[in-house]
RODO-2510 file (C-alpha; in nm, 4 decimals, decimal comma):
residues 369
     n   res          X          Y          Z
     1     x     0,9933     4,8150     1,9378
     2     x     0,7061     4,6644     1,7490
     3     x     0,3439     4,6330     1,8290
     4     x     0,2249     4,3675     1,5905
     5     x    -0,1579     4,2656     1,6410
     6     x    -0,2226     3,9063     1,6127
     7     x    -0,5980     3,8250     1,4575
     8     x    -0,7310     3,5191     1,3822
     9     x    -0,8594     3,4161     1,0329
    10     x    -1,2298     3,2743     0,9973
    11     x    -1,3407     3,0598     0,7108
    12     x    -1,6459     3,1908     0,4938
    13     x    -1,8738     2,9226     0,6856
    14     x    -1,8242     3,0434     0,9868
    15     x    -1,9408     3,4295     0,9342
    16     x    -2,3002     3,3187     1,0399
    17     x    -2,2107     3,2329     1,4097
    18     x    -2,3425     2,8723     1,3503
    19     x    -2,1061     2,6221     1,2311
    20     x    -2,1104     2,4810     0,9104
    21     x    -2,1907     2,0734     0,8569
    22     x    -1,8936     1,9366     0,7331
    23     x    -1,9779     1,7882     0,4155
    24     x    -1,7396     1,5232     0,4570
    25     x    -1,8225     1,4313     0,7757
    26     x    -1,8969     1,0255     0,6879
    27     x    -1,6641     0,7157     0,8448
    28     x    -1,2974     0,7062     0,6687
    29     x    -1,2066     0,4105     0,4926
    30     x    -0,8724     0,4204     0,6476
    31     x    -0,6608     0,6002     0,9478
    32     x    -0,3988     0,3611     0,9390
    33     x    -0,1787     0,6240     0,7019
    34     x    -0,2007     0,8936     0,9347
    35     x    -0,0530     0,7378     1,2159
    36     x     0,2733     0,6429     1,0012
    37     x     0,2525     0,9457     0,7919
    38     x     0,6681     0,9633     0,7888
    39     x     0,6628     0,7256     0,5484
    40     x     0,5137     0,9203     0,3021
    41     x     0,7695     1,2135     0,2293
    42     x     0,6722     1,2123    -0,1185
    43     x     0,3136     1,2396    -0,0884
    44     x     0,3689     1,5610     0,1534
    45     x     0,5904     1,7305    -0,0978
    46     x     0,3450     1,6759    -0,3881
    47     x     0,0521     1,7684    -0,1897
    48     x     0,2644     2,0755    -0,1199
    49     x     0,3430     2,1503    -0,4533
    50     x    -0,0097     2,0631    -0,6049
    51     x    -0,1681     2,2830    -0,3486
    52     x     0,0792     2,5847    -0,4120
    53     x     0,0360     2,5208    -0,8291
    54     x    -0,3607     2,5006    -0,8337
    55     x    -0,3582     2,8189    -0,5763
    56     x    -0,1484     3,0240    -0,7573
    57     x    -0,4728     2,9439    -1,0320
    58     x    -0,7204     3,0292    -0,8050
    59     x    -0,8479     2,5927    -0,8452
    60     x    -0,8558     2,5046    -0,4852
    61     x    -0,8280     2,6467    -0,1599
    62     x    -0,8003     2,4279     0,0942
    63     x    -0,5571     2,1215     0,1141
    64     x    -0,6345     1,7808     0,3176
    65     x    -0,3707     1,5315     0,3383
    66     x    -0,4566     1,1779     0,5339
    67     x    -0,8316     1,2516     0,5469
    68     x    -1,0716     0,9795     0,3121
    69     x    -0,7840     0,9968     0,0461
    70     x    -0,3758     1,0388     0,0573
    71     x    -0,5010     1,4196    -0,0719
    72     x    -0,8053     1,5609    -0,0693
    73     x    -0,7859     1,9365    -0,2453
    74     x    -1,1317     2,1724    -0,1734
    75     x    -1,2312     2,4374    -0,4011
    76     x    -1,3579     2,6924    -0,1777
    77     x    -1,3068     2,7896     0,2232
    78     x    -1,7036     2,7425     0,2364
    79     x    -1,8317     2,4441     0,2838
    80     x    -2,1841     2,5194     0,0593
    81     x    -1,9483     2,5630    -0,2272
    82     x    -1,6728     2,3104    -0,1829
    83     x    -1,6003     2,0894    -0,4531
    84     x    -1,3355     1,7790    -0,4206
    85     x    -1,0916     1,6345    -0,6005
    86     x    -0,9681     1,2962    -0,3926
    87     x    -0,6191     1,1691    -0,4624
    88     x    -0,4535     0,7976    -0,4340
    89     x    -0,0453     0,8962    -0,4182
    90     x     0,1647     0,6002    -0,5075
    91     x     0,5428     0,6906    -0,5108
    92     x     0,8614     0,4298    -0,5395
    93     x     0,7301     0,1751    -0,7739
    94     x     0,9656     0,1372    -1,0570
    95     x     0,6415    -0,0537    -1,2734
    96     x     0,4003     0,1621    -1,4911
    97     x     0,0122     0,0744    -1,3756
    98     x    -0,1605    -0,0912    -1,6739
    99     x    -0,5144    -0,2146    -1,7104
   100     x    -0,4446    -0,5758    -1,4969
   101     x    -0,2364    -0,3948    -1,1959
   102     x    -0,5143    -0,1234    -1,1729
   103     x    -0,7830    -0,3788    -1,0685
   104     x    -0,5397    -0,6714    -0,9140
   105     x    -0,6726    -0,8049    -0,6308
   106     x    -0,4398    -1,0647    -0,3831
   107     x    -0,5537    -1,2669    -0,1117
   108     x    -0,9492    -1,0665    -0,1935
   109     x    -0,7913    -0,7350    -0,0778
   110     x    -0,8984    -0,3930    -0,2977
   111     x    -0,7443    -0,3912    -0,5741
   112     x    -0,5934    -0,0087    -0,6322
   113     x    -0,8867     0,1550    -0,7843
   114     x    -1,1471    -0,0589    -0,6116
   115     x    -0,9738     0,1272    -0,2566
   116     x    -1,0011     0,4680    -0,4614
   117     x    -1,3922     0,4203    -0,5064
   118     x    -1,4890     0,3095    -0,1856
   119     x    -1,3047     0,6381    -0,0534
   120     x    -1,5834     0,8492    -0,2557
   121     x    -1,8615     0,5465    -0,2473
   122     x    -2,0591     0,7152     0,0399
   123     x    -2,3073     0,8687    -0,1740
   124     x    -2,2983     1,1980     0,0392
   125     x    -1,9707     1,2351    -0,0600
   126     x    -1,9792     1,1417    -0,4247
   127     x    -2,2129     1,4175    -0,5309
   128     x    -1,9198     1,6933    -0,4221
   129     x    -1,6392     1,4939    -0,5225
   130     x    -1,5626     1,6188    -0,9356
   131     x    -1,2592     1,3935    -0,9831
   132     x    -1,0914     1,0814    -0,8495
   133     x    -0,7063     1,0781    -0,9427
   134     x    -0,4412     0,8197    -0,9410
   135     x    -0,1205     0,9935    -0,8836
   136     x     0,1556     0,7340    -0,9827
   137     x     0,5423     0,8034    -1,0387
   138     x     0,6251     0,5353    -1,1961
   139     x     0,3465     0,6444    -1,4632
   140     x     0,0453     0,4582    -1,6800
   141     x     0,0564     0,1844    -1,9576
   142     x    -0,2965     0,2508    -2,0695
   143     x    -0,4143     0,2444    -2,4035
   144     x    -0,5581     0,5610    -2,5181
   145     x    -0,8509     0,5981    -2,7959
   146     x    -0,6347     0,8363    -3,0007
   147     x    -0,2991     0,7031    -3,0686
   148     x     0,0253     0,8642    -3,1045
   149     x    -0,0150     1,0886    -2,7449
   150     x     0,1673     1,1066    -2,4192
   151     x    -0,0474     1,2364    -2,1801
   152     x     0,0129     1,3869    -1,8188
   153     x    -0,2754     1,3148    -1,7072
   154     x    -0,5387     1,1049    -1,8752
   155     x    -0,9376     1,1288    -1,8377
   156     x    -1,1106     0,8338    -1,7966
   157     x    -1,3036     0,9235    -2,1599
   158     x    -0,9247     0,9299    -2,3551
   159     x    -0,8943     0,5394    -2,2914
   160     x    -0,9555     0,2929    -2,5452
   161     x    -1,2983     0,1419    -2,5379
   162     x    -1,1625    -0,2037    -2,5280
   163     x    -0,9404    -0,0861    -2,2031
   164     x    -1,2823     0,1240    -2,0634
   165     x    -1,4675    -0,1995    -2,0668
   166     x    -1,2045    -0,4155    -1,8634
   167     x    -1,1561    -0,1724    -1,6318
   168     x    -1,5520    -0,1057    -1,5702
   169     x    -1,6566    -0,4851    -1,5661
   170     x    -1,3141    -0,5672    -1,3260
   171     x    -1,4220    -0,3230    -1,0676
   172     x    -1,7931    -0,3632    -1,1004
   173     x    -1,7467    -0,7128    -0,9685
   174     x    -1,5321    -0,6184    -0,6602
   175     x    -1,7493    -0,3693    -0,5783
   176     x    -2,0838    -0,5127    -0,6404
   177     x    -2,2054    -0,2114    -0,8017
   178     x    -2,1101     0,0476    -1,0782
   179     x    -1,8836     0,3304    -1,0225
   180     x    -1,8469     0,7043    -1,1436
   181     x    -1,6129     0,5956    -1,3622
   182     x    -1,6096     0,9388    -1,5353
   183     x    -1,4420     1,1014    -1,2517
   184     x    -1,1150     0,8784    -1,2452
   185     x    -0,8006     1,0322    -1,3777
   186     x    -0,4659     0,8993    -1,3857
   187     x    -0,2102     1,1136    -1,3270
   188     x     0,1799     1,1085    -1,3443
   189     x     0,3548     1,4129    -1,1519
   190     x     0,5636     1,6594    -1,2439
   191     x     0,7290     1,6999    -0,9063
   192     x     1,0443     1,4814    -0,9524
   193     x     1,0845     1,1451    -0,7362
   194     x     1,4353     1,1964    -0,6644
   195     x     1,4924     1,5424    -0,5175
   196     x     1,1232     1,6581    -0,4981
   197     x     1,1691     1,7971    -0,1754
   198     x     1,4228     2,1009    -0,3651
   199     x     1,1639     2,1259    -0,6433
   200     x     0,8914     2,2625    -0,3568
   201     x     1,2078     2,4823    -0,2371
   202     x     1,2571     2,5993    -0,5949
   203     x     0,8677     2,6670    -0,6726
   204     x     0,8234     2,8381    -0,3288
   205     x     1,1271     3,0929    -0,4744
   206     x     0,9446     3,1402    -0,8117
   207     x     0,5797     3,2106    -0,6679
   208     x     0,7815     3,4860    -0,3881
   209     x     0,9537     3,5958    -0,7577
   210     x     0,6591     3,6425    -0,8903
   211     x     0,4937     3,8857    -0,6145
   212     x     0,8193     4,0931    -0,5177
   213     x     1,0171     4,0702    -0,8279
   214     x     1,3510     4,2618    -0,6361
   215     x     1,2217     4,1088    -0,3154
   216     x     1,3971     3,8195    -0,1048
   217     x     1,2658     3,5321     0,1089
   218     x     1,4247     3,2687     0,2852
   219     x     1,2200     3,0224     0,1118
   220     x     1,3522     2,6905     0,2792
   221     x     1,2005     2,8254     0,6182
   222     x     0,8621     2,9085     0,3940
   223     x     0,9112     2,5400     0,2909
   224     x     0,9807     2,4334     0,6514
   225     x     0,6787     2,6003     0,7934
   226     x     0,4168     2,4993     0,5333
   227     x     0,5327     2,1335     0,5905
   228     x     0,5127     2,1056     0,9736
   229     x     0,1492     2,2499     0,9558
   230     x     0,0769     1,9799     0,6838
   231     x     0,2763     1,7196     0,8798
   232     x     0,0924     1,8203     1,2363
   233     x    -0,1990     1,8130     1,1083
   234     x    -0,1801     1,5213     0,8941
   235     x    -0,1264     1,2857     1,1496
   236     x    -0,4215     1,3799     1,3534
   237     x    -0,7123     1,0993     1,3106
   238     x    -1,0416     1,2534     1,4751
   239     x    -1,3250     1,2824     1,2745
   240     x    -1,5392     1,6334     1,2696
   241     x    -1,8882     1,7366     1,2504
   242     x    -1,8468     2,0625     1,1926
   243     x    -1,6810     2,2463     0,8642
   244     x    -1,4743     2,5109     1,0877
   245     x    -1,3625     2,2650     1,3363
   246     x    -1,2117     2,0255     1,0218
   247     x    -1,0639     2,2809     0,8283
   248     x    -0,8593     2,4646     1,1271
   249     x    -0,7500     2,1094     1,3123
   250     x    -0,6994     1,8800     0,9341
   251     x    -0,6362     2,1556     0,6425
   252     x    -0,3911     2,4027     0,5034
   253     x    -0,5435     2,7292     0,3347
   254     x    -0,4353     2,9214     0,0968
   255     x    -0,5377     3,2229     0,3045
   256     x    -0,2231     3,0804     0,5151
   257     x     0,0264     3,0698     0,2406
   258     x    -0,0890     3,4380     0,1222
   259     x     0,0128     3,5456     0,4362
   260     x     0,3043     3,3799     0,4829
   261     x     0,4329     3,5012     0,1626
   262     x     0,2667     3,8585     0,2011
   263     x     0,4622     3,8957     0,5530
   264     x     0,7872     3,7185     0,4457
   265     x     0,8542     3,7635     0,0810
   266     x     1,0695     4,0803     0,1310
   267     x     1,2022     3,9150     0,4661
   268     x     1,2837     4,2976     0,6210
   269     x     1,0291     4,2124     0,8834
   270     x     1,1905     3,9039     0,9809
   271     x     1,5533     3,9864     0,9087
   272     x     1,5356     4,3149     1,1190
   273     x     1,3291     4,1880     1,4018
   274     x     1,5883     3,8624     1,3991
   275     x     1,8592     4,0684     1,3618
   276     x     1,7666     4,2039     1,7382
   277     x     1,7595     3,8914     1,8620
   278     x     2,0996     3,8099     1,7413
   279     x     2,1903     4,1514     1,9274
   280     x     1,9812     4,0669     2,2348
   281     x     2,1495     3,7043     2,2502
   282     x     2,5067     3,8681     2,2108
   283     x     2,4105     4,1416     2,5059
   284     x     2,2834     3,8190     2,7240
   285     x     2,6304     3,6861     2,6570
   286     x     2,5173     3,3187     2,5343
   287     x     2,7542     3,0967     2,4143
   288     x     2,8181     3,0735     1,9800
   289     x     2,6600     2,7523     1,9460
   290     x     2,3658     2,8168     2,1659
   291     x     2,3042     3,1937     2,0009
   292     x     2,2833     2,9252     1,6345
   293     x     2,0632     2,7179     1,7978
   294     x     1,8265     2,9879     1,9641
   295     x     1,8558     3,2167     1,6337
   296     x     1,7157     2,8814     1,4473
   297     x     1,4581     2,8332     1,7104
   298     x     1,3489     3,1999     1,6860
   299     x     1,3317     3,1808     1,3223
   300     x     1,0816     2,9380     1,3149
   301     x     0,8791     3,1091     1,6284
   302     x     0,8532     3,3803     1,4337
   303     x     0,7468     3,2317     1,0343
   304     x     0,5357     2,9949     1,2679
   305     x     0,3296     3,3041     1,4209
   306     x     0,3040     3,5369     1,1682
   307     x    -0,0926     3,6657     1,1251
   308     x    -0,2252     3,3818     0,9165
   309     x    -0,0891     3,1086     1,0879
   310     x    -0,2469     2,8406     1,2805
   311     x    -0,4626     2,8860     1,5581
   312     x    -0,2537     2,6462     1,8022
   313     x     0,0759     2,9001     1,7384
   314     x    -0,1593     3,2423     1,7796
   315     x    -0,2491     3,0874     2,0943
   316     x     0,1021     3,0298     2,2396
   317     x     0,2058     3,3394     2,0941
   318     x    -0,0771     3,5727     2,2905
   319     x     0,0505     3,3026     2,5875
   320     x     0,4004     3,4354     2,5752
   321     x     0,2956     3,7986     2,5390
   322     x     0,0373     3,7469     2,8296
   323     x     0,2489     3,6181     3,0375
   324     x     0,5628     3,9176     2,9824
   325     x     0,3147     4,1738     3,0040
   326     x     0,1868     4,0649     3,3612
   327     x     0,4932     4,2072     3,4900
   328     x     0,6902     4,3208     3,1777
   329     x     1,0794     4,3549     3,2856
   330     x     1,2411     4,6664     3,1774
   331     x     1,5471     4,4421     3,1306
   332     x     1,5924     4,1177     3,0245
   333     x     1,8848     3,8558     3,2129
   334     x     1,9147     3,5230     3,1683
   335     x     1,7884     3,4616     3,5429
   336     x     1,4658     3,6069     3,3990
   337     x     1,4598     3,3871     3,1364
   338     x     1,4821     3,0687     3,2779
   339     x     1,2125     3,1987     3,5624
   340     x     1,0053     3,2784     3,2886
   341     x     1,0736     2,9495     3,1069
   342     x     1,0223     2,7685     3,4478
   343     x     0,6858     2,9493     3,4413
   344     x     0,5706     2,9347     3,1104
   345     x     0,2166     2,8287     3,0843
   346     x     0,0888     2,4841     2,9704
   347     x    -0,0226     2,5857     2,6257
   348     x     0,3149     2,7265     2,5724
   349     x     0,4999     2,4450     2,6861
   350     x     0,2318     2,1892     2,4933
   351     x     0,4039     2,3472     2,1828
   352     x     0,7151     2,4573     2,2458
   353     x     0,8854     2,1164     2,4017
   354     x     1,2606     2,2221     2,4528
   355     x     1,4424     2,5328     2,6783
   356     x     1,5477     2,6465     2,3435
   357     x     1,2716     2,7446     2,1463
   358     x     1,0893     2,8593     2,5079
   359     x     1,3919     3,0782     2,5415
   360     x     1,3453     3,2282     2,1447
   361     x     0,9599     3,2911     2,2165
   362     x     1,0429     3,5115     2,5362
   363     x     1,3126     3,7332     2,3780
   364     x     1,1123     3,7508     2,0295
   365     x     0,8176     3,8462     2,2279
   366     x     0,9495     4,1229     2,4634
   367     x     1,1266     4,2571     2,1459
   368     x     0,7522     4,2668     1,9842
   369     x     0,6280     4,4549     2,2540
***
């Protein structure tokens, strides 16, 4: 049997005992992306994939997505020293953006960079934020001062004066003032259009590669995981005072993906502990398709409350465990089961929304015991 000891991770900030101000903490321009962030399955995937590329550089540490910007990326887990970089996704346009469509306005609405700049005009935020970037697939037409280059990204200082000056004069009229200019990049992604969601599979497998060379790692539940925290918390619309508060209920860390990978890269853990279950569901004499389903719903229990992972799944984890231990069985039957289920508390069932997965939790849990 295991004994595993859940603990929760703190930012930086909060080592004081006094919360941190949130140095973001102005009115959004928009919410209305968060509410139909489904959509947007590209812009999840490259946030993923950004996030996990600058990481593995030690560039940012904290991940936003649907919060000022499509992606905000922080540099540090304090908020004294966090630095921004704000990012505009646009993904399915089959037209490069040239120096018209950038600053196009119809019917009076923002043109594309004139919404990008009123993201970081708030001067609060504009002193943290380093870079602006415009993050299109279907790439840039731009004239650049030096010719005969192809650029991934291009710095506001590599365009053409000419283009510079059409740009600036075009977006100081729609905004009624001048803009930081400096800070704009425009950026075409590496992370295919067409299958991107296989390339964050495939660079998941590479970065576990990298840390356990003869090591294994189910990385499409890595994948899985990382996405339903970003997806969860992505949709959520609440502003925050506090920098604690924002980063546990709005970000993903990368003290979260270390120890997802730490935990899971060699998958023994998880494998043995799952292969239990498999016994334990075989012993309880469950059915072959409902033993899939409930090994699928304990696989994600457990990558979901590993230490590391979000505070919402440590609490219905120490939920389940509270609740066994009140009167832990020495055996487990499925009439037990579907008491406990019946009784499972409300921050259990809050997260946990079908019989299936509250069935996984219990039998994971009394395993972990």
């Amino acid at each position: 049997m295991r004994d595993p000891k859940p603990r929760l991770t703190k930012t930086a900030a909060a080592s004081s005992g006094t919360p941190a101000s949130n140095p973001l903490y102005v009115s959004q321009r928009e919410k209305a992306g968060a509410a139909t962030f489904d959509r947007f399955n590209f812009q999840y995937d490259w946030a993923l994939y950004e996030f996990l590329e600058q990481h593995k550089l030690n560039q940012v540490s904290i991940v936003f997505v649907e919060f000022h910007e499509d992606v905000v990326f922080s540099s540090s887990l304090d908020a004294a020293d966090a630095r921004f970089v704000f990012c505009q996704v646009k993904a399915g346009a089959s037209a490069n953006f040239n120096k018209k469509s950038l600053v196009k306005r119809i019917k009076q609405k923002p043109s594309v960079l004139g919404k990008m700049f009123t993201s970081v005009g708030d001067k609060k935020i504009a002193a943290r934020v380093d870079k602006v970037r415009l993050v299109a697939t279907g790439g840039f037409k731009l004239e650049l001062a030096e010719k005969g280059f192809q650029l991934e990204e291009i710095p506001w200082d590599a365009l053409h004066q000419e283009t510079a000056n059409e740009i600036s004069a075009a977006l100081a009229a729609e905004l009624g003032t001048d803009c930081a200019l400096e800070k704009l990049h425009f950026h075409k992604p590496q992370l295919p259009e067409l299958q991107h969601r296989r390339a964050v599979i495939g660079l998941i497998a590479d970065l576990i590669s990298e840390r356990v060379p003869n090591g294994g790692g189910d990385c499409q539940a890595i994948y899985h995981v990382l996405q339903d925290e970003l997806r969860r918390k992505g949709v959520h619309t609440w502003d925050y005072s506090d920098w604690e508060s924002l980063v546990r209920n709005k970000g993903l860390t990368g003290q979260r993906v270390d120890a997802l990978f730490e935990q899971f890269a060699s998958s023994a853990t998880v494998d043995d502990l799952l292969s239990d279950f498999e016994y334990a569901t075989a012993q309880l004499q469950y059915e072959p398709r409902e033993r899939r389903k409930l090994r699928q719903s304990a696989r994600t229990y457990v990558l979901n409350t590993l230490d590391g992972g979000s505070l919402a799944h440590l609490q219905v984890r120490a939920a389940v465990s509270r609740h066994l231990q009140a009167d832990f069985p020495l055996r487990l039957t499925t009439d037990l089961l579907t008491s406990l289920v019946a009784a499972s508390p409300d921050v259990v069932r809050e997260h946990l929304v079908d019989e299936t997965s509250l069935v996984a939790a219990y039998i994971i849990e009394y395993l972990r015991a």
